[in-house]
C-alpha positions in Angstrom: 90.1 85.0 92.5 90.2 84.5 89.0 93.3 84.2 86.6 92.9 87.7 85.4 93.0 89.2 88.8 97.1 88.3 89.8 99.1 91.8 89.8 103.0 91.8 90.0 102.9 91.8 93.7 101.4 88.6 94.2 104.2 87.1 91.6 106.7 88.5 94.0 108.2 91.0 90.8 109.2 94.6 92.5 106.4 97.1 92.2 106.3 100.7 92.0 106.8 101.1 95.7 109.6 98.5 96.2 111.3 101.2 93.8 111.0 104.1 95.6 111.8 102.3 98.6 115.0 101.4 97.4 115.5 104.5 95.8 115.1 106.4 99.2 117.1 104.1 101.1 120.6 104.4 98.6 119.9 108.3 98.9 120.0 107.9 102.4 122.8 106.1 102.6 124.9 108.5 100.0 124.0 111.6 102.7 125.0 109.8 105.4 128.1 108.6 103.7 128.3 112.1 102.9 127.7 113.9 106.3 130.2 111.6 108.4 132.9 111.9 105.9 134.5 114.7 107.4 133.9 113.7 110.6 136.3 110.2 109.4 138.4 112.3 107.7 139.5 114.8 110.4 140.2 111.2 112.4 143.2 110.8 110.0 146.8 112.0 111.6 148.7 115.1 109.8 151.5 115.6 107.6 153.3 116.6 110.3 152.1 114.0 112.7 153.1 111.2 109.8 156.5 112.5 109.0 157.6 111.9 113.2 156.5 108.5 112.4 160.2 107.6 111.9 163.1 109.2 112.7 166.5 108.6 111.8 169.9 109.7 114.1 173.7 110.1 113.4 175.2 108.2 116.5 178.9 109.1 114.9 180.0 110.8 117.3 179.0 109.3 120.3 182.4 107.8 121.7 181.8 104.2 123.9 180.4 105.8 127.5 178.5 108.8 125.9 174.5 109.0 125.8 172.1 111.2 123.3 168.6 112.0 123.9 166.3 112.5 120.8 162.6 113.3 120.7 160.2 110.9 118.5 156.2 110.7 118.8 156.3 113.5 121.6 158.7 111.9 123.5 162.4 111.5 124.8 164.5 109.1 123.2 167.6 107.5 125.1 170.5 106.4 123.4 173.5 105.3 124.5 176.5 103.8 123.8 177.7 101.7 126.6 181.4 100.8 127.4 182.5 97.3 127.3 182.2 97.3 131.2 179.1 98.4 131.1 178.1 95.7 129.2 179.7 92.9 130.7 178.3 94.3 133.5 174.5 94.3 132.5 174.8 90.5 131.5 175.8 89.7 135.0 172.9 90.7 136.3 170.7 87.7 136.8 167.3 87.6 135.8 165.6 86.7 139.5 167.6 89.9 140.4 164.6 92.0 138.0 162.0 94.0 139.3 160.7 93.4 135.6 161.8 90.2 134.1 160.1 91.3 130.7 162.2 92.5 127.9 159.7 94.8 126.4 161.7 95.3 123.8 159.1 96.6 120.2 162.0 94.8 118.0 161.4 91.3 119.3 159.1 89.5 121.4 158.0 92.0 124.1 157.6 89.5 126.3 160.8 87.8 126.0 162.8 88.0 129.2 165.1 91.0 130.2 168.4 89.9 129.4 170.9 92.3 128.3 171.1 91.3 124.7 167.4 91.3 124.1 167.1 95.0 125.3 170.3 95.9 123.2 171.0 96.2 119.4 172.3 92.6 119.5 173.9 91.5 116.2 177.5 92.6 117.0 176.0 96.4 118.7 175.3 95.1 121.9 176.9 98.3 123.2 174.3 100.0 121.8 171.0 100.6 123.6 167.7 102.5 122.5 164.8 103.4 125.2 162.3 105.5 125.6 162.8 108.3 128.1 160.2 108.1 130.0 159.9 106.5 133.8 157.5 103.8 134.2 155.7 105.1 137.0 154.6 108.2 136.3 156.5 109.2 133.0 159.0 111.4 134.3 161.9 112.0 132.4 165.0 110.0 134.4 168.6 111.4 134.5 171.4 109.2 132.6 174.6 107.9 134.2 172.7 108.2 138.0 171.3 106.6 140.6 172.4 103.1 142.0 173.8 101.3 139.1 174.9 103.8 137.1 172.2 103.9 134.6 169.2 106.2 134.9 167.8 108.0 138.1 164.4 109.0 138.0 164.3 112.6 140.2 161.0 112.2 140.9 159.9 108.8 142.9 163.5 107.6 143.2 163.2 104.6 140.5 166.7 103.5 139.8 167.4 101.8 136.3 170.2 99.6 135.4 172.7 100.4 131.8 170.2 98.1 129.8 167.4 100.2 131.5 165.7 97.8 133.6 163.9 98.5 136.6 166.1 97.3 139.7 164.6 99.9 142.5 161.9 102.6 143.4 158.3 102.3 142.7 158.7 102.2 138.5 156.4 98.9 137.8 158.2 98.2 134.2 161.5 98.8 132.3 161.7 101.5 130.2 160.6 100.7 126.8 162.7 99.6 123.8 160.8 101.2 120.6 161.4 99.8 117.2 164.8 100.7 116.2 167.4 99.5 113.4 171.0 100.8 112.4 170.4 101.4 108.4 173.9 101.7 108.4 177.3 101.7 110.8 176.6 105.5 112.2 172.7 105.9 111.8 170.0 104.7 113.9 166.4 104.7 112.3 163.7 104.8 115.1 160.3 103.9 114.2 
């Protein structure tokens, strides 16, 4: 090989070819980018869907004993305000006494134990108390102020929840959930 026989290829500079590779490969990539996009897209929730992402609740007229059920997401939303005995009642309870010693509470550590003031509003509301209304075991919806200790009674196993809605009897595995909840003022409740 003499020195007037090196092309560009053997110097390792892009040839004609490398160009139209890369060419055809960014085209590609634009038409897929272009084809899935509405397939991604689609994937994205509604309006509708995004404004039941919060919800907020007047609890002004709920007098100390009296409950309220709102729907958020699809689903039931328990809220109560409990009497004092209620209350005094609900820290009682001892923790070894739980079917589910886990709080599962969405505003704190979910896996902080079940004690009364870690399911409640805490912070001078611990009369207050927000759940979702759905039984642990198979997601019926439970009846307030029933069953064995006078919280909810679900109608369909027989799972028995306390006033701070812990599991105490029937098959429910876990107490009901507390979702993310704040009062952004004395009388309304935002959940979500």
């Amino acid at each position: 090989m003499s020195e007037h026989d090196i092309n560009s290829e053997t110097l390792g500079e892009p040839s004609r070819r490398d160009f139209l590779y890369l060419t055809t490969g960014m085209a590609g990539v634009v038409g897929a980018t272009a084809v899935a996009w509405p397939f991604i897209d689609q994937m994205r929730p509604d309006a509708s869907t995004l404004a039941l992402a919060s919800i907020e609740v007047d609890v002004s007229a709920l007098e100390p004993g009296m409950s309220l059920t709102v729907k958020w997401r699809g689903k039931p939303v328990f809220i109560r305000n409990r009497t004092d005995k209620e209350v005094e009642e609900a820290k009682q309870v001892a923790l070894t006494d739980l079917k589910d010693p886990v709080a599962r509470n969405a505003n704190i550590d979910p896996t902080a134990e079940a004690t009364d003031i870690a399911r409640s509003a805490g912070d001078g509301k611990e009369n207050w108390i927000v759940m979702i209304g759905s039984c642990t075991h198979l997601g019926c919806v439970p009846l307030g102020q029933a069953g064995d200790f006078g919280g909810w009674f679900c109608p369909c196993h027989g799972s028995h929840y306390d006033t701070a809605g812990r599991i105490r009897k029937g098959p429910a595995p876990q107490n009901l959930a507390v979702p993310t909840f704040a009062f952004v003022s004395d009388s309304v409740i935002k959940i979500g």
